[in-house]
TIRO-2110 file (N, C-alpha, C; in Angstrom, 1 decimal):
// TIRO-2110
-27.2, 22.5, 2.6, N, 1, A
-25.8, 22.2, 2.5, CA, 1, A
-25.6, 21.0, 1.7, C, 1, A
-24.9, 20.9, 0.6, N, 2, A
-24.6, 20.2, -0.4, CA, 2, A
-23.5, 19.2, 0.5, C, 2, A
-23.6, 17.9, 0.5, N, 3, A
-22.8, 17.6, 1.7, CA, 3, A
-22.3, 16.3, 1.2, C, 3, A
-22.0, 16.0, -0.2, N, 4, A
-21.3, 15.3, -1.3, CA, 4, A
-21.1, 15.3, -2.3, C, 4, A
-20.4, 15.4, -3.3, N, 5, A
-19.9, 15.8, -5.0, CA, 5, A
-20.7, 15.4, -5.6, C, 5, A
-21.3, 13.7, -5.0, N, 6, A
-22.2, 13.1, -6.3, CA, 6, A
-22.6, 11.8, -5.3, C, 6, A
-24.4, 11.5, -5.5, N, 7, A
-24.6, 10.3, -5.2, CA, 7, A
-24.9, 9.2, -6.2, C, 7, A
-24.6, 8.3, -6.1, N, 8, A
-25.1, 7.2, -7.7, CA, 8, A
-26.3, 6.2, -6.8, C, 8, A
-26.8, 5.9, -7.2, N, 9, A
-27.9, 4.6, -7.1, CA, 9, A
-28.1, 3.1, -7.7, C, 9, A
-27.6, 2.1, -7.6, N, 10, A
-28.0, 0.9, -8.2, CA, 10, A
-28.9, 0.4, -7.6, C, 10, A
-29.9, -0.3, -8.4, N, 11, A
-31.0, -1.1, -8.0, CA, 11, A
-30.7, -2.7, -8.3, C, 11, A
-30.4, -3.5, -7.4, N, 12, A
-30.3, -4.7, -8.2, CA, 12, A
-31.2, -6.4, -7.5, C, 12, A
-30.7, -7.4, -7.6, N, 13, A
-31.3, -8.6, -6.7, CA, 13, A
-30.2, -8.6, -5.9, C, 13, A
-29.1, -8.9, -6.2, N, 14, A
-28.1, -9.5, -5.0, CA, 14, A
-26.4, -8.9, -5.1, C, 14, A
-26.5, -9.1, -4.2, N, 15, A
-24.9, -8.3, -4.2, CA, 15, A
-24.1, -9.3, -3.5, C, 15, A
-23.2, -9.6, -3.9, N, 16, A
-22.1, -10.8, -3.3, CA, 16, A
-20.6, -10.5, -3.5, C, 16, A
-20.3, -11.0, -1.9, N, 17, A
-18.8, -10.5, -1.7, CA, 17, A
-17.5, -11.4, -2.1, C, 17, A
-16.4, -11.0, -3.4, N, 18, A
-15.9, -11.9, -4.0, CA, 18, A
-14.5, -11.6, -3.4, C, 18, A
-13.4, -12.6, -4.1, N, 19, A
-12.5, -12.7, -2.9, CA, 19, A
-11.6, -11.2, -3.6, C, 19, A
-10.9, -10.6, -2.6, N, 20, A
-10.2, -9.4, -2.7, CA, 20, A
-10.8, -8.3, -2.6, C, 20, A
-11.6, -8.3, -1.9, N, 21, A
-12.9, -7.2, -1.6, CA, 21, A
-13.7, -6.7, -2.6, C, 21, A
-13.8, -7.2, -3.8, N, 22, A
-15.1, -7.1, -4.6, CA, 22, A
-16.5, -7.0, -4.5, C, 22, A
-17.2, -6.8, -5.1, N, 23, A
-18.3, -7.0, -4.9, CA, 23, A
-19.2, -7.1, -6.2, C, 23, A
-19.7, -8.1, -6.2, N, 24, A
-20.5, -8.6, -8.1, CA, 24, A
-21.8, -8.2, -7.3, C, 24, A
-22.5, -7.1, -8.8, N, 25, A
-23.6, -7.2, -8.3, CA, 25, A
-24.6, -7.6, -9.7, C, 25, A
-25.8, -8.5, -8.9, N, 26, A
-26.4, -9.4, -9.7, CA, 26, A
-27.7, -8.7, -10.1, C, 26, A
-28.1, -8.9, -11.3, N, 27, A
-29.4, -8.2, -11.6, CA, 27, A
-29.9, -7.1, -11.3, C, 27, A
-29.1, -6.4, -12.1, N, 28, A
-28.9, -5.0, -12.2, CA, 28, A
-30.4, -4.0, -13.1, C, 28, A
-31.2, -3.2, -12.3, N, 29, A
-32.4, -2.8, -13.2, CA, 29, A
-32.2, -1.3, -13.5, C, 29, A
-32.5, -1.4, -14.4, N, 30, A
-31.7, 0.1, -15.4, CA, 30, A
-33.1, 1.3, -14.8, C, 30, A
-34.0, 1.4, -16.0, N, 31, A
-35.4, 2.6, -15.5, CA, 31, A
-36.6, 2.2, -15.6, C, 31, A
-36.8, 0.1, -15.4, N, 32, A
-38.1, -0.3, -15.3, CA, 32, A
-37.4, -1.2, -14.4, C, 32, A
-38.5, -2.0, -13.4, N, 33, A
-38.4, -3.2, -12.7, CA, 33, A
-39.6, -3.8, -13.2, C, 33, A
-39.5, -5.2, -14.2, N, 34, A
-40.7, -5.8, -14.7, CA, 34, A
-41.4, -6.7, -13.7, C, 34, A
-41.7, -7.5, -13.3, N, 35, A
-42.5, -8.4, -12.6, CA, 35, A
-44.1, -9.2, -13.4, C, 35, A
-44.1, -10.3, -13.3, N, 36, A
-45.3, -10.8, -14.1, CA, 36, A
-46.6, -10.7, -13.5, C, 36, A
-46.6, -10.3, -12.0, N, 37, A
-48.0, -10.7, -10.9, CA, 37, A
-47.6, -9.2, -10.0, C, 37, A
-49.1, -8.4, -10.1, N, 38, A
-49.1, -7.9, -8.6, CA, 38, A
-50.5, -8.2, -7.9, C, 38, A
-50.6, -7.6, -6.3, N, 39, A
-49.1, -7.6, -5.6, CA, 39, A
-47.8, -8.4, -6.0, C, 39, A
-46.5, -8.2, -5.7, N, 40, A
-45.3, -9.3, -6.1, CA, 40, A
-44.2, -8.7, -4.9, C, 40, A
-44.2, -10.5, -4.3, N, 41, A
-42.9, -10.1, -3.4, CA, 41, A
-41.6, -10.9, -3.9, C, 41, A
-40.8, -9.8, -4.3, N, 42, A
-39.4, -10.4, -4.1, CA, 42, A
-38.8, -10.7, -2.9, C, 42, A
-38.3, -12.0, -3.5, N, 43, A
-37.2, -12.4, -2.1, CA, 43, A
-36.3, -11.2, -1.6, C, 43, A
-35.9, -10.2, -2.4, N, 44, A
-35.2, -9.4, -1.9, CA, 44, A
-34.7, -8.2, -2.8, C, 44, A
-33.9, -7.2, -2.5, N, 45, A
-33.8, -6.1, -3.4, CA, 45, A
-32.3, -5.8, -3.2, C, 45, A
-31.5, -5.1, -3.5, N, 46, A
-30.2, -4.1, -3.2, CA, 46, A
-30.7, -3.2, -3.5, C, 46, A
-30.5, -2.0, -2.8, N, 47, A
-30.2, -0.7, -3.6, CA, 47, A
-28.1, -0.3, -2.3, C, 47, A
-27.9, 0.4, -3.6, N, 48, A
-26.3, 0.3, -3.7, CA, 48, A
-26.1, 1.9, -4.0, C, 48, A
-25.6, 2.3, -2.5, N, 49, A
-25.3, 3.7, -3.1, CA, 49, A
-23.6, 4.0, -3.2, C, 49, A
-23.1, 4.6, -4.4, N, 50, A
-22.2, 4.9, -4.6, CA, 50, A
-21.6, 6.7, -4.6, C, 50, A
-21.6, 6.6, -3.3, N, 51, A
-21.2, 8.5, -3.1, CA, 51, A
-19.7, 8.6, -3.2, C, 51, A
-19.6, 9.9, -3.7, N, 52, A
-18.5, 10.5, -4.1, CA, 52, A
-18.2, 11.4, -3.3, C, 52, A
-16.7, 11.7, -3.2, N, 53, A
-16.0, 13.1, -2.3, CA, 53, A
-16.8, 13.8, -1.2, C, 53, A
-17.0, 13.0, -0.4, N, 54, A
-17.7, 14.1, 1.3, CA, 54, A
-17.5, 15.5, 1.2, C, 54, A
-18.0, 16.1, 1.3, N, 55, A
-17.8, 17.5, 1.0, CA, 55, A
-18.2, 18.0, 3.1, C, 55, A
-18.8, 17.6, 4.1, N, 56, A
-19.2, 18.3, 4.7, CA, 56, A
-19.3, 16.5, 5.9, C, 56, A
-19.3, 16.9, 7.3, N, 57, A
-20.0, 16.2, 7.7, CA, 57, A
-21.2, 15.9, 7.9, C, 57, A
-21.4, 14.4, 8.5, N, 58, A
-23.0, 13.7, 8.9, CA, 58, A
-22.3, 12.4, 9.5, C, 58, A
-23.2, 11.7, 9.9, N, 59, A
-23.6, 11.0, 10.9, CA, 59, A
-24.5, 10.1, 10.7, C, 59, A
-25.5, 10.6, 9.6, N, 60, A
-26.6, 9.3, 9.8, CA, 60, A
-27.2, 9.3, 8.2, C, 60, A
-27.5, 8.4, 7.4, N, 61, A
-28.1, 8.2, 6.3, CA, 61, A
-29.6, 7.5, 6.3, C, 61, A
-30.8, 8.4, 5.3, N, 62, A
-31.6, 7.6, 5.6, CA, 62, A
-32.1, 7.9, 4.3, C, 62, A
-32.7, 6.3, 4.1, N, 63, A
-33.3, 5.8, 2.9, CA, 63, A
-34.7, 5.9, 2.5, C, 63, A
-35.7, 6.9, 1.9, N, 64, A
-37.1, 6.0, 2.4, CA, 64, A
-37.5, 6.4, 0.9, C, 64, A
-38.4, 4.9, 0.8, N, 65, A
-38.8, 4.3, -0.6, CA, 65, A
-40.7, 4.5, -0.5, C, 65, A
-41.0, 5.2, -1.5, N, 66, A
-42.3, 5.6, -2.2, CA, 66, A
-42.4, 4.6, -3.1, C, 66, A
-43.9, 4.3, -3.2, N, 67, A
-44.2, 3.3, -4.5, CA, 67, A
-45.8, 3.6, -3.9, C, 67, A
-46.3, 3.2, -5.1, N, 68, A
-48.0, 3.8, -5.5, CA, 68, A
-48.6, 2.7, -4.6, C, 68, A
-49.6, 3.3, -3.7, N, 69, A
-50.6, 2.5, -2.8, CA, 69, A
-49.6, 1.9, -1.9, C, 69, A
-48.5, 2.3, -1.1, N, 70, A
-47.2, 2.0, -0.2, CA, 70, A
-47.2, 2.6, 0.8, C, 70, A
-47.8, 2.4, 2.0, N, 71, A
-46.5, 3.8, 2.8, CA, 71, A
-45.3, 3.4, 2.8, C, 71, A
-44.8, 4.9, 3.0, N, 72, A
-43.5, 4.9, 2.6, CA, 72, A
-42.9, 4.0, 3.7, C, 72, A
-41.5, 3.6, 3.0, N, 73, A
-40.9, 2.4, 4.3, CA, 73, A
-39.4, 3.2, 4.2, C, 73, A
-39.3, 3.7, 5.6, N, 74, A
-37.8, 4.5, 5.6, CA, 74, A
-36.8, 3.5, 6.8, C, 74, A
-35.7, 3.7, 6.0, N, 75, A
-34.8, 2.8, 7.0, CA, 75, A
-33.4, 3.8, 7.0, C, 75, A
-32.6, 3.5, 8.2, N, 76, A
-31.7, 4.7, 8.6, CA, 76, A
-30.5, 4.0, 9.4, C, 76, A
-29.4, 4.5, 9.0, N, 77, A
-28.1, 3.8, 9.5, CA, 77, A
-27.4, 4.6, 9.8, C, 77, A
-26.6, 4.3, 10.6, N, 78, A
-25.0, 5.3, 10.9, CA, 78, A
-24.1, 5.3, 9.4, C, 78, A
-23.8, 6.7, 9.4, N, 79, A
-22.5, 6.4, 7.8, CA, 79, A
-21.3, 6.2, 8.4, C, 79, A
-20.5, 5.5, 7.9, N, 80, A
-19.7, 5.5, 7.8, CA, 80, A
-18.4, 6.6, 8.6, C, 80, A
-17.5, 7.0, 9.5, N, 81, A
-16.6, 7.8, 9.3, CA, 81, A
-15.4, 8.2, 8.4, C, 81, A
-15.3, 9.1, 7.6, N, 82, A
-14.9, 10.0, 7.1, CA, 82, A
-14.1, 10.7, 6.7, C, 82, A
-13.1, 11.0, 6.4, N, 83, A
-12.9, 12.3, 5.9, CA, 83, A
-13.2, 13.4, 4.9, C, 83, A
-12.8, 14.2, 5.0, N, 84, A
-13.7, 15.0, 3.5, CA, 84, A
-12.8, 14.9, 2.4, C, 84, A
-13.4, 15.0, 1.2, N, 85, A
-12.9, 14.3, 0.0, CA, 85, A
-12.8, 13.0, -0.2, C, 85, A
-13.2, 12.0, 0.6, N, 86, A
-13.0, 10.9, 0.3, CA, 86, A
-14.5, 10.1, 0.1, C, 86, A
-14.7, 8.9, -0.7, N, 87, A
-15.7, 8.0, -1.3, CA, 87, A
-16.1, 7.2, -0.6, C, 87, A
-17.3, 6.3, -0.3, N, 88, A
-17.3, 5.2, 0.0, CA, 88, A
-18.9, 4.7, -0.7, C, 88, A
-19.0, 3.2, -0.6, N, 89, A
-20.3, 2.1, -1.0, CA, 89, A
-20.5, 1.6, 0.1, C, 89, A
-22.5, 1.8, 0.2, N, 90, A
-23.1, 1.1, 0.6, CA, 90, A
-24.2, 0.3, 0.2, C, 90, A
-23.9, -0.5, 0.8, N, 91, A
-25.3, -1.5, 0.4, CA, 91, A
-26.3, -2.1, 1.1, C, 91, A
-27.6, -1.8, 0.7, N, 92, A
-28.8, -2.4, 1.5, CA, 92, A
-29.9, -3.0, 1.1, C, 92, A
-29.5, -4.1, 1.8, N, 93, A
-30.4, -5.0, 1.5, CA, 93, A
-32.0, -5.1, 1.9, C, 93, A
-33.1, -5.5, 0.9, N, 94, A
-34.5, -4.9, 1.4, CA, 94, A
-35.2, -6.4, 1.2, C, 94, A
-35.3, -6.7, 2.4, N, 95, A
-35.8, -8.2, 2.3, CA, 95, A
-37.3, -8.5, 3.3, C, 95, A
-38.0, -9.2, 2.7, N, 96, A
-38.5, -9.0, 1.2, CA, 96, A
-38.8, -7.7, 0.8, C, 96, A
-39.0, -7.8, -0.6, N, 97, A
-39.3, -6.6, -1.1, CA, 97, A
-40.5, -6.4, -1.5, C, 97, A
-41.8, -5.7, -1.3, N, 98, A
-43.7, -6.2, -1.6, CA, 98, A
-43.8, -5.1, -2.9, C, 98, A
-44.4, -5.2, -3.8, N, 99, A
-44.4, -4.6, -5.1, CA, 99, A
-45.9, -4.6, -4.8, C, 99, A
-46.6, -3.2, -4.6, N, 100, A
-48.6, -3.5, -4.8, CA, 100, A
-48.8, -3.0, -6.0, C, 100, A
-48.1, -2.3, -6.9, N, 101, A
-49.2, -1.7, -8.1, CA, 101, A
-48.1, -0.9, -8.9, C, 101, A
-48.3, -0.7, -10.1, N, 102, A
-47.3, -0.1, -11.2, CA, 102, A
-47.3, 0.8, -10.9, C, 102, A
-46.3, 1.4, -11.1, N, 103, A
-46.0, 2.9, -11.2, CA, 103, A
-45.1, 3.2, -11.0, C, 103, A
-44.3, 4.9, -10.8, N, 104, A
-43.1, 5.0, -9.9, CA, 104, A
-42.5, 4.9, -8.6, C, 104, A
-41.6, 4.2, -8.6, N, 105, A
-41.1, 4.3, -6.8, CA, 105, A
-39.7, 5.0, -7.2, C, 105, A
-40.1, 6.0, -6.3, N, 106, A
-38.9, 6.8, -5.6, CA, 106, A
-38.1, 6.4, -4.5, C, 106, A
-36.7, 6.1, -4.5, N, 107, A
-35.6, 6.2, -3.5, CA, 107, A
-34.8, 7.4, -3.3, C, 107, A
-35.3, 8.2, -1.9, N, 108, A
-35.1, 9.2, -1.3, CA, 108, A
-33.6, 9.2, -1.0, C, 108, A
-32.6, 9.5, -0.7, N, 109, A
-31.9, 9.3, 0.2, CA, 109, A
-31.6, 11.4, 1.0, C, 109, A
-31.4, 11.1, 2.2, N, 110, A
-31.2, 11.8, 3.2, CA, 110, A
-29.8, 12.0, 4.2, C, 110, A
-29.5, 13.2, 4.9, N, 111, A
-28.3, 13.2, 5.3, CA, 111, A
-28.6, 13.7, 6.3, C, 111, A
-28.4, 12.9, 7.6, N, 112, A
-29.1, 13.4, 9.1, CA, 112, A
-30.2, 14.0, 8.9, C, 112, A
-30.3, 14.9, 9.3, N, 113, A
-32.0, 15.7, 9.7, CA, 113, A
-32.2, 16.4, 8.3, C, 113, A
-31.7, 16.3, 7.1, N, 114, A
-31.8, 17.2, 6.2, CA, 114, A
-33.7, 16.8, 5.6, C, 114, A
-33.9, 18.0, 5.2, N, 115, A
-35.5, 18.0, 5.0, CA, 115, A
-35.4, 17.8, 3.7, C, 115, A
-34.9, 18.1, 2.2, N, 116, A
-34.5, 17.9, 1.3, CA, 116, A
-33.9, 17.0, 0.6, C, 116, A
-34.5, 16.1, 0.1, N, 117, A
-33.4, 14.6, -0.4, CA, 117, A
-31.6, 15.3, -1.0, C, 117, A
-31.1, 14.4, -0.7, N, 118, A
-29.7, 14.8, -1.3, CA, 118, A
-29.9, 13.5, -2.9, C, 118, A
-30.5, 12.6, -3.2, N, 119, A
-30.8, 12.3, -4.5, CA, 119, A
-32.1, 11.7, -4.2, C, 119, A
-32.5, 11.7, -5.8, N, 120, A
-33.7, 10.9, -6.0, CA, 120, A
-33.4, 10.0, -7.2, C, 120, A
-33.7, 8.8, -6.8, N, 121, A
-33.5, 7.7, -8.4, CA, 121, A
-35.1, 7.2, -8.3, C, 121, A
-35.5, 7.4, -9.2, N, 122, A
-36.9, 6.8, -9.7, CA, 122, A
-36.6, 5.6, -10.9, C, 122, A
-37.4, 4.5, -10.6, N, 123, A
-37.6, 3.3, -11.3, CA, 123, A
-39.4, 3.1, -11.2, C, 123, A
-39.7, 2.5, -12.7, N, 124, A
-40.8, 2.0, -13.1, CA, 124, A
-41.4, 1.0, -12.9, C, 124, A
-41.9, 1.2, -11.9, N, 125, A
-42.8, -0.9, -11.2, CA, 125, A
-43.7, -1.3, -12.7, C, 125, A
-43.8, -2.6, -13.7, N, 126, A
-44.5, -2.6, -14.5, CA, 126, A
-44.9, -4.1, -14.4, C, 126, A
-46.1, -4.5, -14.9, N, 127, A
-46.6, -5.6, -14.4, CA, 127, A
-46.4, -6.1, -16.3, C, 127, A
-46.0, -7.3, -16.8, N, 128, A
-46.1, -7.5, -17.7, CA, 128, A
-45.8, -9.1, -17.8, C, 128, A
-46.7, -9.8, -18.2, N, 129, A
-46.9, -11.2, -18.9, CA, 129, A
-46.1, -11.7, -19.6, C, 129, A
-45.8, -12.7, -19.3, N, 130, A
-44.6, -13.2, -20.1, CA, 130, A
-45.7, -14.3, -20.9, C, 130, A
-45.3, -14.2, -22.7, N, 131, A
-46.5, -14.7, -23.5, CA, 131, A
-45.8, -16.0, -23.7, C, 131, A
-47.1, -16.7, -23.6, N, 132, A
-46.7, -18.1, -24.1, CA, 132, A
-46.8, -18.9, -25.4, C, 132, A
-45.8, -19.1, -25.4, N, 133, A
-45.0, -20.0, -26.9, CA, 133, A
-45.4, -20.8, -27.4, C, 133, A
END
């Protein structure tokens, strides 16, 4: 059961709440996350989901993140209540965040007990040296 119009994904460092209910988000990674050293722990991560039009109820959201030589790390929250047709943003924050080895990491997202991801956003872990001048 298709059980929203559309999910979006942001990957970023920080998300901060500005005055009038805003929200700036900082360091925004498009379809690579570079890093100079692995392993590499970031002080922390956002991922920022932007769902569109409810189409159906749920109850529970769960997140779980794949990366090469990882087990997976799943984390799970109550959503929000509801109505159908209507939007909402969440944000979660992944602190620290451990990077072991290049490759893809996949962000699952799930809708209560569903066995099937409702999106997948894949980003490119890449280890790369910053050269000296």
């Amino acid at each position: 059961m298709k059980r929203v119009k559309n999910i979006s994904i942001i990957i970023c460092d920080d998300v901060r709440d500005e005055v009038g209910g805003k929200k700036s988000l900082m360091g925004i990674y498009g379809e690579t996350l570079i890093v100079q050293e692995m392993p590499k722990l970031l002080p922390q991560l956002h991922v920022v989901f932007i769902v569109e039009e409810i189409k159906g109820p749920f109850s529970k959201i769960k997140l779980e993140i794949k990366m090469p030589d990882a087990k997976p790390a799943v984390m799970e929250f109550q959503a929000p209540v509801l109505e159908n047709g209507k939007n909402f943003q969440i944000s979660l924050g992944i602190v620290p965040f451990k990077i072991e080895k290049e490759g893809d990491c996949f962000f699952e997202v799930y809708f209560d007990e569903d066995k099937k991801p409702s999106k997948i956003h894949k980003i490119k872990l890449i280890k790369q040296e910053v050269a000296a001048s």
